[in-house]
C-alpha positions in Angstrom: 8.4 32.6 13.7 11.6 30.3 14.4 11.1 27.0 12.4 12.5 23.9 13.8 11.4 21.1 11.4 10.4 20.4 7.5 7.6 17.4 6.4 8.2 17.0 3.4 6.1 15.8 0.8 8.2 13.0 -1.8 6.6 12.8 -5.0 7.1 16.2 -6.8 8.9 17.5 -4.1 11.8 16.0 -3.5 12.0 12.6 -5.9 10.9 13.4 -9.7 8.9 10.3 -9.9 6.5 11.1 -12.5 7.3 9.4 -15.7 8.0 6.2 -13.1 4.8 6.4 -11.9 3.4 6.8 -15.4 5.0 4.4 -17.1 4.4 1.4 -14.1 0.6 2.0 -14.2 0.4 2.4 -18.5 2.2 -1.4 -18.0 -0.3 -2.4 -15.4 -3.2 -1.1 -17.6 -1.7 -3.0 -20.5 -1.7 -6.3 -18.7 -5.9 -5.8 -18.5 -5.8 -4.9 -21.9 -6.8 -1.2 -21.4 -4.6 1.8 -23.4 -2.3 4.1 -22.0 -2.9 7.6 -20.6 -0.2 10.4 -21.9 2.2 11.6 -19.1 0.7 15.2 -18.3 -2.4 13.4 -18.0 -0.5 11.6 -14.8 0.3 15.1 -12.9 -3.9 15.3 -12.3 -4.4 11.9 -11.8 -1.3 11.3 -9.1 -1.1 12.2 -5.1 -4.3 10.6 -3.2 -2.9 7.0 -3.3 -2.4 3.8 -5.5 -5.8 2.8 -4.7 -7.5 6.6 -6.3 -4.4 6.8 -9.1 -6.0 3.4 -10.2 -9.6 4.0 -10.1 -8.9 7.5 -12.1 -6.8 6.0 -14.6 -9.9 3.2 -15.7 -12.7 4.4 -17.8 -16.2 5.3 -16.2 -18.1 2.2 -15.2 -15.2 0.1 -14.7 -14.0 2.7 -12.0 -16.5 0.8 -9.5 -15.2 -2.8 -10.0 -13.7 -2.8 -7.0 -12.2 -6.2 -7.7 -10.8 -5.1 -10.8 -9.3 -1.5 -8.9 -7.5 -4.4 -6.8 -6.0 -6.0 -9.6 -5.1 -3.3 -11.0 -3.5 -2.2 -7.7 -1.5 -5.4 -6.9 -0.1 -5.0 -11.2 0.9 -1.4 -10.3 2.6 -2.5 -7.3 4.6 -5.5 -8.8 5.7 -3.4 -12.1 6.2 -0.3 -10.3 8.8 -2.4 -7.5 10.1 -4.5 -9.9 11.3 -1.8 -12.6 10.5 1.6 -11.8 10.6 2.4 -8.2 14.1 3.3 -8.0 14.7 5.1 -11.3 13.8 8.3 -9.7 16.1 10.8 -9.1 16.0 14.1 -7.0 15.1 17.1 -8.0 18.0 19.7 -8.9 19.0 21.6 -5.9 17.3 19.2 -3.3 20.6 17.7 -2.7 22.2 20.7 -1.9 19.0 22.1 0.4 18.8 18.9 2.4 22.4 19.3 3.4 22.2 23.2 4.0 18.9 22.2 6.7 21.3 19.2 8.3 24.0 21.2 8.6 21.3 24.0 10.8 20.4 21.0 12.6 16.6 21.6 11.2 14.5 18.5 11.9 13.6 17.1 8.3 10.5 14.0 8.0 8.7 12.4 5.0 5.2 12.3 4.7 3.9 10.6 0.9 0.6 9.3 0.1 2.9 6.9 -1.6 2.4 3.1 -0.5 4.2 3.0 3.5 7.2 0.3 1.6 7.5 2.4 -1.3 8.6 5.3 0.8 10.2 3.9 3.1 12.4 2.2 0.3 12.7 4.9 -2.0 13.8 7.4 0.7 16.4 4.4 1.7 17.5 3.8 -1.9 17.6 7.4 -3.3 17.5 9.6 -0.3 20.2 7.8 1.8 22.9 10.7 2.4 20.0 12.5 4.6 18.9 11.3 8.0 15.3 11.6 8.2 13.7 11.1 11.4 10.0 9.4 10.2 9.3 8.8 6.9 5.9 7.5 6.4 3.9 6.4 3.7 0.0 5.2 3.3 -0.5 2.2 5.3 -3.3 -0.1 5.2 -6.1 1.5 7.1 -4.7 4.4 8.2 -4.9 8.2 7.4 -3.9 9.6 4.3 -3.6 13.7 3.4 -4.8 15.9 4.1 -6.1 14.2 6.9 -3.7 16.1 9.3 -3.5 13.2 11.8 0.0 11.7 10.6 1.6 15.3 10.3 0.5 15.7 14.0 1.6 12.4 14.9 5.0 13.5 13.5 5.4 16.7 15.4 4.4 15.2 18.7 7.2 12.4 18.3 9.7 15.1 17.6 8.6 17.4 20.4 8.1 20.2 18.4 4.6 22.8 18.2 3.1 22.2 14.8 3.1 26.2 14.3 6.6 25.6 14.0 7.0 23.3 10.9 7.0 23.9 7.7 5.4 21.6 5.7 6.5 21.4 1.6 4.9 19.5 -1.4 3.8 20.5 -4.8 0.3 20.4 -4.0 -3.5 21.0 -3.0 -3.3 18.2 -1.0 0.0 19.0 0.7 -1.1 22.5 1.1 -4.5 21.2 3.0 -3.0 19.1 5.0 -0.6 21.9 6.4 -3.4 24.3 6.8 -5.3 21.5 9.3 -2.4 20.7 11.1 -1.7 24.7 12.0 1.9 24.1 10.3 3.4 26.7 7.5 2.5 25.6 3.9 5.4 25.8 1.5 4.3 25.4 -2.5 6.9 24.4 -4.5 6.7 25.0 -8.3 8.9 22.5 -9.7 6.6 19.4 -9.0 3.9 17.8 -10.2 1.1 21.2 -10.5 0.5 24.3 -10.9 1.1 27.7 -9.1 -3.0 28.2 -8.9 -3.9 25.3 -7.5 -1.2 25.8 -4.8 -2.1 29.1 -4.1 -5.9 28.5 -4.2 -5.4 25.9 -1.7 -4.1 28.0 1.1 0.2 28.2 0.3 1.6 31.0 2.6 5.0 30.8 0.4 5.5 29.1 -3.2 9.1 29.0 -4.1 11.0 28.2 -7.6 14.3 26.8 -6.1 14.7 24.2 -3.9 17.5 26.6 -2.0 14.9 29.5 -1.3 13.0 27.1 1.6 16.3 28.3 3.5 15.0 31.7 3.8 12.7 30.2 6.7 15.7 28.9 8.2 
């Protein structure tokens, strides 16, 4: 198969975010007076959204306030954009992969589960030697994965057969969502979990360096 494009997933994939993410939301729980959770604990409880991360990160019972979910939410948000967002960095070797697929003239896109103006800031911020054609976050209302729908929204726009993108993240999720959009799943091992849940979930390749997604290529 001759692949002509790359979604990739940002969190774990390309941007190590997780001690960020970690330590906006142990801030946000602090300012409703409820303890910290430790950082590992933040690999499980990451991917589906701010809205999930927050209702896992609250104890039983309180999980189903969803007024208090929303404050939670809106305190994640404010710490995460006002001091953490941008700390990130990207993962070794993704520098070096991203230019090796612009120099093939391989389509790349950005598809997170990450708020839509987190994304799109983040990949501006930290991701800005790259030209990415969509980057896309969660928006208000609309589909998150492994709902395929944005994935196929993003092939469509670029004119190219799903079968022949190759879609890359560090987890279940990412590897669902390739699987319903008929796209090739691509685990990476560097991010946020582990080989068997990739593999479990349907990963046709699971590579340990950013540089061996150029084999496709």
């Amino acid at each position: 198969m001759r692949f002509e494009a790359v979604i990739f997933d940002m969190d774990g994939t390309l941007l190590d975010t997780l001690k960020e993410i970690a330590d906006a939301m142990n801030a946000a729980l602090a300012t409703l007076g409820y303890p910290p959770h430790d950082y590992d604990a933040y690999r499980e409880y990451v991917g589906y959204g701010m809205d999930v991360l927050a209702r896992r990160v609250l104890p039983d019972g309180d999980n189903n306030d969803d007024a208090l979910v929303g404050r939670l939410v809106e305190a994640m948000r404010v710490i995460y954009g006002r001091d953490h967002a941008f700390l990130s960095r990207p993962y070794n070797g993704i520098p070096e992969l991203l230019d090796s697929l612009a120099e093939k003239g391989v389509h790349m896109t950005i598809l997170s589960n990450k708020p839509d103006e987190f994304t799109r800031a983040m990949a501006e911020r930290l991701l800005d030697r790259w030209h990415f054609e969509i980057v896309r976050g969660i928006i208000p209302g609309g589909p998150r994965k492994p709902e395929p729908i944005a994935a196929l929204e993003m092939a469509r726009t670029l004119g190219i057969d799903p079968l022949r993108v190759v879609f890359m993240g560090d987890s279940a999720i990412d590897m669902r969502t390739a699987a319903a959009a008929g796209m090739f799943p691509v685990g990476v091992l560097w991010g946020f979990r582990t080989r068997k849940e990739l593999e479990e979930n349907g990963a046709k390749l699971l590579i340990d360096h950013p540089r061996r997604l150029l084999e496709l290529f």
